[in-house]
C-alpha positions in Angstrom: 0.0 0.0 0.0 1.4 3.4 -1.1 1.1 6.6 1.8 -1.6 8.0 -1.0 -4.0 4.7 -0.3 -3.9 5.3 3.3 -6.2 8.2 3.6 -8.6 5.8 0.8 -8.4 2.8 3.6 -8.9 4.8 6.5 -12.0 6.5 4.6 -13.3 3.1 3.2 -13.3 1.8 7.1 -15.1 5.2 8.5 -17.8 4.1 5.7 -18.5 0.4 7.0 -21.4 -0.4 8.6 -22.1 -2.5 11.6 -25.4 -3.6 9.6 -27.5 -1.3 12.0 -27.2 2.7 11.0 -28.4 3.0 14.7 -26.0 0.8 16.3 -23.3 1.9 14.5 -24.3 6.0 15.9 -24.4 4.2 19.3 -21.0 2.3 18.8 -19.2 5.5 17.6 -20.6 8.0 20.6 -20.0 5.8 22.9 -16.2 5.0 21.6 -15.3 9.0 21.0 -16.2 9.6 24.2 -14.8 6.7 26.6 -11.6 8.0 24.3 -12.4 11.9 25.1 -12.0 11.9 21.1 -13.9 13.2 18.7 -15.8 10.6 17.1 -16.6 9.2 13.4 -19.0 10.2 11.6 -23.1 8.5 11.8 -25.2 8.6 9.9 -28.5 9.2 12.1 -29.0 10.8 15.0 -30.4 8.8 18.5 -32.9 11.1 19.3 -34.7 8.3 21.6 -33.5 6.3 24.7 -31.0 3.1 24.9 -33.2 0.3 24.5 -31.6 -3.2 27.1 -30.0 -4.4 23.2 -28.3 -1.1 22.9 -27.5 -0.8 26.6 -25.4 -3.9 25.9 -23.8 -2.7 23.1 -22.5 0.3 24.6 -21.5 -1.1 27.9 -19.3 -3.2 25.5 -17.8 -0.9 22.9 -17.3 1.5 26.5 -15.3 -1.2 27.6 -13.4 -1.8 24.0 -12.4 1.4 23.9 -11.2 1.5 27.5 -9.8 -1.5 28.3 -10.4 -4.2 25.7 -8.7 -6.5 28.5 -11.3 -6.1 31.2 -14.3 -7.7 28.9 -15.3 -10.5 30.5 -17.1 -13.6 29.8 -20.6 -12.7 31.2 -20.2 -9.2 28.9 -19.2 -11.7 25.5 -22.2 -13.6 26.5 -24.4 -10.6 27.0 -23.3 -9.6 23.3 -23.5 -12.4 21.8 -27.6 -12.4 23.3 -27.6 -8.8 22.2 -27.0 -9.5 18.9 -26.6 -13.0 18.0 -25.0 -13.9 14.9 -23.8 -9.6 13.9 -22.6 -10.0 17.3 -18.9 -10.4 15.2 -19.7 -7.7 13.0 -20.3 -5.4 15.5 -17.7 -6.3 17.5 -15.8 -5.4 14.6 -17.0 -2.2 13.6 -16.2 -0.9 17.6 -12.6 -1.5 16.5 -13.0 0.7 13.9 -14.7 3.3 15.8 -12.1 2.6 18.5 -9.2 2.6 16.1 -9.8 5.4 13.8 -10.3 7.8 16.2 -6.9 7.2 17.7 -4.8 7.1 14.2 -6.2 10.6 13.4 -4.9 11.4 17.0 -1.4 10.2 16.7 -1.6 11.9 13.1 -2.8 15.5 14.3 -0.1 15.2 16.9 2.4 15.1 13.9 0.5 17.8 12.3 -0.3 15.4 9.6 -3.6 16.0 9.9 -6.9 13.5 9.8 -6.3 11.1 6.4 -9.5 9.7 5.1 -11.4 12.2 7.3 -12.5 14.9 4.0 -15.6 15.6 2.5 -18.7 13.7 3.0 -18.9 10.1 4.1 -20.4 7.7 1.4 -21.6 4.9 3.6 -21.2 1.3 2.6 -23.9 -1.5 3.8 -23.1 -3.8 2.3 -19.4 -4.8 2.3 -18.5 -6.8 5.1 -16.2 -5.0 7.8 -14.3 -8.8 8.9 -13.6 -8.9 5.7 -12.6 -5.4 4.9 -10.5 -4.5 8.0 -8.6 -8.5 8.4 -8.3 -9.3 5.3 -7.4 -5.4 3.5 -6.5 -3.1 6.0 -4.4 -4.8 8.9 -2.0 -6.5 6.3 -2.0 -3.6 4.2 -0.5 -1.4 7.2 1.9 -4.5 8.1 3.4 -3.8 4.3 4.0 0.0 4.5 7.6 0.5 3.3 6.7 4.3 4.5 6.9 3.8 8.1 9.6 2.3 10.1 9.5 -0.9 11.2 9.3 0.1 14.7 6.1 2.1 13.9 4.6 -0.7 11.4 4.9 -3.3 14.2 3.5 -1.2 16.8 0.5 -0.8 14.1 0.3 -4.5 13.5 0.3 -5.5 17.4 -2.0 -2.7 18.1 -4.4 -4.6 15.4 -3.7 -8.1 16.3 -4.6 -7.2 20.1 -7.5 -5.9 19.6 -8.9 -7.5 17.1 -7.6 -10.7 18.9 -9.1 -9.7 22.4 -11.8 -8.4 21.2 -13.1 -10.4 18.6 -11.1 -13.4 18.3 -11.9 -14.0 22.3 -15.7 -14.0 21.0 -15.8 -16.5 18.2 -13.1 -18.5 20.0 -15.8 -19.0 23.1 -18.9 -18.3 21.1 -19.5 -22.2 20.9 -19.4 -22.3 24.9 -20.9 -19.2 25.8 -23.7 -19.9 22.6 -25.7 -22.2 25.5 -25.1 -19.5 28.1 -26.5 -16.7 25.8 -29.3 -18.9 24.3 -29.9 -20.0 28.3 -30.0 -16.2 29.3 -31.8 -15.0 26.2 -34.5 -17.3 26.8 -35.1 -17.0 30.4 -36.0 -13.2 29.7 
């Protein structure tokens, strides 16, 4: 990836969709402001209250963007009730408003200003985040030649963690928290 398709990928990630416009609002609040950050752009306004699905969602993507090690089993489980089978691409698309956020951070404190961050967001529904941000971004920032190697790993690890933690850690019990979830989801 050349430096001029960065601001492209960073753009093409601020455009992905959780799968719920609403959700997605919720995710990116929530992020922006457990990270006193600005946050990415939404594409509707919450103009009502949290509903218990939403409540859940936030407490999470809170706790992604604060701590992404202090999500616990009982909160995957909650998720994963929450949403069910977007619970993945949700988890997902609070990296994004997690990680985004903190580039255009580290970029302003260069003065390098906000890349991807110009003009008008042209929201994408229907490309898959997973695919978009494991498969095309994360290795794409692991090539740069542009950055040093110190910076490019720091990048890498700072994608592998996450996205590890926090969604790896969810697939990876999804199968023994499922019966949990299904347990808990029924019983209310």
């Amino acid at each position: 990836m050349a430096d001029e398709a960065l601001p492209s990928r960073l753009a093409r990630l601020v455009a992905l969709s959780s799968g719920d416009t609403r959700l997605d609002t919720l995710i990116r609040l929530t992020c922006g402001r457990a990270l006193s950050l600005a946050p990415l752009s939404s594409e509707v306004d919450l103009v009502d209250g949290k509903s218990d699905r939403e409540a859940v969602v936030a407490a999470f993507a809170e706790q992604f963007a604060i701590d992404v090690t202090g999500i616990g089993a009982n909160q995957r489980a909650q998720l994963l009730c929450a949403l069910g089978k977007n619970a993945f691409r949700a988890v997902v698309a609070i990296f994004i408003a997690d990680y985004v956020p903190r580039v255009w951070a580290g970029f302003g404190a260069l003065n390098m200003g906000k890349p991807g961050n110009g003009g008008p967001v042209e929201w994408d529904h229907d490309t898959d985040p997973i695919g978009a941000l494991l498969n095309d971004f994360v290795p794409a920032v692991a090539r740069l030649q542009a950055l040093d190697p110190l910076t490019t790993e720091v990048v890498r690890l700072r994608g592998a963690t996450s996205t590890t933690a926090g969604c790896a850690s969810l697939v990876a019990t999804s199968r023994r928290w499922t019966q949990v979830a299904r347990s808990r989801c029924t019983a209310t």
